[in-house]
C-alpha positions as CSV (number, residue, x, y, z in Angstrom):
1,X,-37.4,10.4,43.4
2,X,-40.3,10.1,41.1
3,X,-39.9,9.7,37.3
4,X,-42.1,12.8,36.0
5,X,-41.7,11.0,32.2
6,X,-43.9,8.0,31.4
7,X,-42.3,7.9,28.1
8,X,-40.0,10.0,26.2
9,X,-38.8,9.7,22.4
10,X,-35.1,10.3,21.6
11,X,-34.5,11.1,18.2
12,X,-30.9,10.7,16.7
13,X,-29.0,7.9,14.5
14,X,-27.3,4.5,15.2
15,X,-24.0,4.1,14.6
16,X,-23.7,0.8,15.0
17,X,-19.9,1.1,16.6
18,X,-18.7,4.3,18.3
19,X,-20.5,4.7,21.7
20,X,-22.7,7.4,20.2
21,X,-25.7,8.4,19.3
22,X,-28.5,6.0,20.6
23,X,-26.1,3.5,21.8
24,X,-25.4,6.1,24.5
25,X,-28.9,7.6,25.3
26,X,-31.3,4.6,25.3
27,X,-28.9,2.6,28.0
28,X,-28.8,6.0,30.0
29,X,-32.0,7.0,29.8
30,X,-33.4,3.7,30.6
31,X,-31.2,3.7,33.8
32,X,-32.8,7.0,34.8
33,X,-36.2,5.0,34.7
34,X,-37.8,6.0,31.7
35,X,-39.4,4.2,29.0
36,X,-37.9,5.5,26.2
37,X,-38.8,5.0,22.7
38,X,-36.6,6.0,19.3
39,X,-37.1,7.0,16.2
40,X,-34.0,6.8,14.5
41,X,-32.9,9.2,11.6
42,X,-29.7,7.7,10.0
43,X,-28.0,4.3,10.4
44,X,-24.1,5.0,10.5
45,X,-21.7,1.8,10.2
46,X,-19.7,3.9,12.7
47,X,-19.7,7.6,13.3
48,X,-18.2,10.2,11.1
49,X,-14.4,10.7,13.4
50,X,-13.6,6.9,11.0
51,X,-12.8,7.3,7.8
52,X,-14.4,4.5,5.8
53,X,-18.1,5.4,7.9
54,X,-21.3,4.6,5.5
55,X,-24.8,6.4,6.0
56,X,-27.8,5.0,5.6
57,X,-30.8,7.7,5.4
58,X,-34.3,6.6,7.4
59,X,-36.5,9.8,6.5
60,X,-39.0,7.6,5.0
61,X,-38.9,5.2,7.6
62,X,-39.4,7.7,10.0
63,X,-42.1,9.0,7.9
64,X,-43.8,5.5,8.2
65,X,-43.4,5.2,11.8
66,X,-44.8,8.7,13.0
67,X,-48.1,7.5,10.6
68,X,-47.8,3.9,12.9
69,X,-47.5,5.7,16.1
70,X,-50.4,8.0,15.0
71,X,-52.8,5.8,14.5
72,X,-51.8,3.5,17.3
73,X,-51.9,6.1,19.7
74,X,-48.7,6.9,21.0
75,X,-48.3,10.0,22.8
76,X,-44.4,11.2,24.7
77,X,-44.3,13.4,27.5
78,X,-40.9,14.3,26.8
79,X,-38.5,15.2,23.7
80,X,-35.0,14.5,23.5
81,X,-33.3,15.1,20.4
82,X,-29.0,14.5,19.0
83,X,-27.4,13.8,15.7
84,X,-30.2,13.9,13.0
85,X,-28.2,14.2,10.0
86,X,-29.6,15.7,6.7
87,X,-31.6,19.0,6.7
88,X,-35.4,16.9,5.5
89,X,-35.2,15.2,9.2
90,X,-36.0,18.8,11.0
91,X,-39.3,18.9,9.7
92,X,-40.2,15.0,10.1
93,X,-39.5,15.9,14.3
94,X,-40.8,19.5,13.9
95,X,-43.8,17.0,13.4
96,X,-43.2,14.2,15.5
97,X,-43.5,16.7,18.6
98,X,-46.4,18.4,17.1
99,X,-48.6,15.6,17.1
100,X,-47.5,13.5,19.2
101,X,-47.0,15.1,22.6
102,X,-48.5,15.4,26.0
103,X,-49.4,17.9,27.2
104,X,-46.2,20.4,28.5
105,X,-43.9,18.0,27.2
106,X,-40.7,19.5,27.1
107,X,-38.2,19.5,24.1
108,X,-34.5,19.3,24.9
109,X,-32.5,19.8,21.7
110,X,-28.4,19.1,21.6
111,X,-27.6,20.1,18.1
112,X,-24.9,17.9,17.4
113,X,-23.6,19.0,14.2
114,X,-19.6,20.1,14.8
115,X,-16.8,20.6,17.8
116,X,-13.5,22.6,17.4
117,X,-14.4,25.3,15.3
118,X,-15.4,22.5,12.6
119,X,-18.8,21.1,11.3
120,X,-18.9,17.2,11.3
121,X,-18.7,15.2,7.7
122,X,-21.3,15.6,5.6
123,X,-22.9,18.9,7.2
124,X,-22.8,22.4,5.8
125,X,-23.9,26.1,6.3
126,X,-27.5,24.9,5.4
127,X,-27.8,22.7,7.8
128,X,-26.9,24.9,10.0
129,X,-29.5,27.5,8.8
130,X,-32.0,24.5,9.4
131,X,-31.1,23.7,12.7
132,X,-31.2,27.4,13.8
133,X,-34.6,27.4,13.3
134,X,-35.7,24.1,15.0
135,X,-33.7,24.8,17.9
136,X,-35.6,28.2,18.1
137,X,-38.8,26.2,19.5
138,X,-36.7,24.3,22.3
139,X,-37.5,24.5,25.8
140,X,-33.6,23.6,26.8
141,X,-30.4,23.4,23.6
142,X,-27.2,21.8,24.8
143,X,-24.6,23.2,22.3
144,X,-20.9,22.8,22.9
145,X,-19.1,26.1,21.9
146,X,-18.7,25.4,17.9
147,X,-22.5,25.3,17.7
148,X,-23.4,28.0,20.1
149,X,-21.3,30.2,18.1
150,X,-22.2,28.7,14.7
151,X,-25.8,29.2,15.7
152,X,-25.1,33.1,17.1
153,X,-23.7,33.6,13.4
154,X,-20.4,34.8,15.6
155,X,-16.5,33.6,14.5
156,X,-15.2,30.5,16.7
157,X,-13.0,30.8,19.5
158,X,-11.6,27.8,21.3
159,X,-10.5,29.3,24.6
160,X,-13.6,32.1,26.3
161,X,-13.4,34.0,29.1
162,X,-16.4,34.5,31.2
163,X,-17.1,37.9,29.4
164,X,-16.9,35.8,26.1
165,X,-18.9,33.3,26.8
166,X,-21.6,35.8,28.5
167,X,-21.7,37.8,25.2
168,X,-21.8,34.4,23.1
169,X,-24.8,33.1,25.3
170,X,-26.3,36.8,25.1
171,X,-26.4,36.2,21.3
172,X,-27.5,33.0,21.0
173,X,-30.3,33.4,23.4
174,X,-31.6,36.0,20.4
175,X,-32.8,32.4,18.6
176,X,-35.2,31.7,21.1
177,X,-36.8,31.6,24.5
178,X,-34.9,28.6,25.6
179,X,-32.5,27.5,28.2
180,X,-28.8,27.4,27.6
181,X,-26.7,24.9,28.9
182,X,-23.2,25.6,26.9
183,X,-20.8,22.8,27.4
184,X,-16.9,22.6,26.9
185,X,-16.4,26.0,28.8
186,X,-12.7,26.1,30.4
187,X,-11.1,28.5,32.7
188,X,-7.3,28.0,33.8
189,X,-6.9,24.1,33.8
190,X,-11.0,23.7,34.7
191,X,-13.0,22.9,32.3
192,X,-17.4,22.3,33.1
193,X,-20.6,24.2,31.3
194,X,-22.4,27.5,31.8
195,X,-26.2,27.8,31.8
196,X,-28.3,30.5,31.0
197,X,-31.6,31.3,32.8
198,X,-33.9,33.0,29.9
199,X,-36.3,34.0,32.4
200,X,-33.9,35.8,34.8
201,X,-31.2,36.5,32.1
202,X,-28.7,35.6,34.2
203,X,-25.3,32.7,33.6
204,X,-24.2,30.2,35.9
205,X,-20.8,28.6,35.7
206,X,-19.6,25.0,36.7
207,X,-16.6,24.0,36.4
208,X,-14.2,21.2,37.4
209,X,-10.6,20.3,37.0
210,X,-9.8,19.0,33.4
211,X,-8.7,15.6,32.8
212,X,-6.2,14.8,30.0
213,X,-7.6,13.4,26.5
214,X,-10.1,14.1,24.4
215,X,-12.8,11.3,23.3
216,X,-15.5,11.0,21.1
217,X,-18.8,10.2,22.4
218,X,-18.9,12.7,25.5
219,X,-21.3,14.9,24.7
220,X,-23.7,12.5,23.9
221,X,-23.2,11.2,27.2
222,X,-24.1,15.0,28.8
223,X,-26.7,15.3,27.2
224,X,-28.3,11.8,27.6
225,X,-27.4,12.3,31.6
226,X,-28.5,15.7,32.0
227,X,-32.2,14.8,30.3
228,X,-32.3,12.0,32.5
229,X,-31.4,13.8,35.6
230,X,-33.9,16.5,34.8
231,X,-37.1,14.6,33.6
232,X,-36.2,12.5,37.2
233,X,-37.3,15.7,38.9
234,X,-33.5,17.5,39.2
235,X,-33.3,21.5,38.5
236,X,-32.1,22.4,35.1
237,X,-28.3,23.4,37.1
238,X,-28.5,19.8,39.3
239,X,-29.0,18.1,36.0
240,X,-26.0,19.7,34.0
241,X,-23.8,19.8,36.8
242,X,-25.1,15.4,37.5
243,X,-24.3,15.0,33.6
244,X,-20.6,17.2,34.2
245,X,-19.7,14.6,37.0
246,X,-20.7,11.3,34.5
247,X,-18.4,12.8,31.9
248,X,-15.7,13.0,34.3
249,X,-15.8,9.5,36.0
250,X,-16.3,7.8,32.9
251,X,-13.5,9.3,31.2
252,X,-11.0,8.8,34.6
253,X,-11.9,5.1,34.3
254,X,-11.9,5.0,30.4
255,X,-8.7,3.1,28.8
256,X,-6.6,5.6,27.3
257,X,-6.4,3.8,23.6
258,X,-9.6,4.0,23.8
259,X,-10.4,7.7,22.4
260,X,-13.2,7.0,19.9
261,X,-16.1,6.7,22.5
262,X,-16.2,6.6,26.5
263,X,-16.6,3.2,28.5
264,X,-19.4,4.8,30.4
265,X,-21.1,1.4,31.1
266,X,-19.7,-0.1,33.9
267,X,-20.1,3.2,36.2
268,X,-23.9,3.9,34.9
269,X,-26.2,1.6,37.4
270,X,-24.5,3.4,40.9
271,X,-24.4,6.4,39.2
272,X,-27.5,6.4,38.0
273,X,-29.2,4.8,41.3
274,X,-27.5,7.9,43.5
275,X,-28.4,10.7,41.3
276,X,-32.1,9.5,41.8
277,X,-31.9,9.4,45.6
């Protein structure tokens, strides 16, 4: 299968430990066969689940680099964004894809700002207010369910039934024209995504059987897979239910003392190699 991509930019931090972040996308995208370049926005010591974590802001350096990369020429058929971490970065990407895209390059957007009803360390209702309105000119958002319903303005629930999260995705598709792809749906001992089709209107659900822990790092992971998956030619479905299946092989092979990232390595290359068949 054909990599449609010549080059894509990812734009999120480094945490330097934590199997995050770009530690996670540029090894996944790269195995998907694209030539990805990064403009990071923070540099974390570790991410925010330690304690002692230290933040290092880069909105001048990526200031410095978008002038670089202008005048040098660089041009990305393909947007992938995570973490950015302080409200000034929204504006530095807003113009990063402005200026520096090919033509019908598409923007894929995974908010990445809070899980469990909560929003991560150092984030607050402005940022949130921020990232509702970049998200609004996405072609596809990846939201788990804390920032699908922080974005829809509507009160967190950790357990949805199909009826919930239909009315959930019904609100948050108000924002923008975008697809959906809402992750961390469960359903009696299942647990998968749903994704919404703005054109038709319509929700699909995938869902698989839940496996026991909870670790850092795994939506990073779906998101990094599923952009891969779908700038490799996949449907937007094929793609989320390819980046679904990751999740759940790297987590049944992770070591279970491991719980603040996902030893997704090992398992990439095959995986990787099939999904492009």
């Amino acid at each position: 299968m054909k990599t449609t991509a010549k080059k894509i930019l990812t734009v999120q931090d480094l945490s330097c430990v934590g199997q995050c972040s770009l530690t996670v996308a540029l090894p996944i995208l790269s195995a998907f066969g694209l030539e990805t370049g990064v403009l990071p926005t923070a540099i974390l010591s570790e991410h925010t689940m330690f304690k002692n974590f230290t933040f290092l802001d880069l909105a001048q350096n990526m200031e410095d680099t978008l002038e670089s990369w202008k005048k040098d020429g660089h041009r990305f058929a393909a947007f992938y964004t995570g973490y950015l971490g302080k409200k000034e970065h929204f504006g530095i990407v807003e113009r990063a894809i402005g200026e520096l895209s090919e033509a019908g390059a598409p923007v894929i957007i995974d908010p990445a700002f809070g899980d469990n009803g909560r929003l991560y360390p150092l984030f607050d209702e402005e940022y949130v207010n921020g990232m509702r309105e970049y998200v609004s000119h996405a072609d596809v958002i990846l939201p788990n369910i804390t920032e699908a319903c922080f974005l829809a303005g509507m009160p967190y629930a950790d357990r949805l039934d199909r009826a919930g999260v239909c009315t959930l995705l019904s609100a948050l598709a108000k924002g923008g024209k975008y697809h959906i792809v809402l992750t961390g749906v469960e359903e009696e001992g299942k647990i998968g995504f749903a994704h919404y089709d703005p054109a038709t209107g319509k929700t699909e659900f995938y869902l698989r059987p839940l496996l026991d822990g909870r670790f850092h790092g795994t939506g990073d992971i779906f998101a990094s897979v599923f952009t891969g998956a779908y700038l490799a030619g996949k449907d937007m479905f094929s793609s989320a239910k390819a980046a679904a299946e990751f999740v759940a092989l790297a987590i049944s092979v992770n070591d279970r003392t491991h719980t603040y990232g996902v030893q997704f390595e090992k398992q990439l290359a095959d995986f990787a190699s099939d999904c492009l068949r």
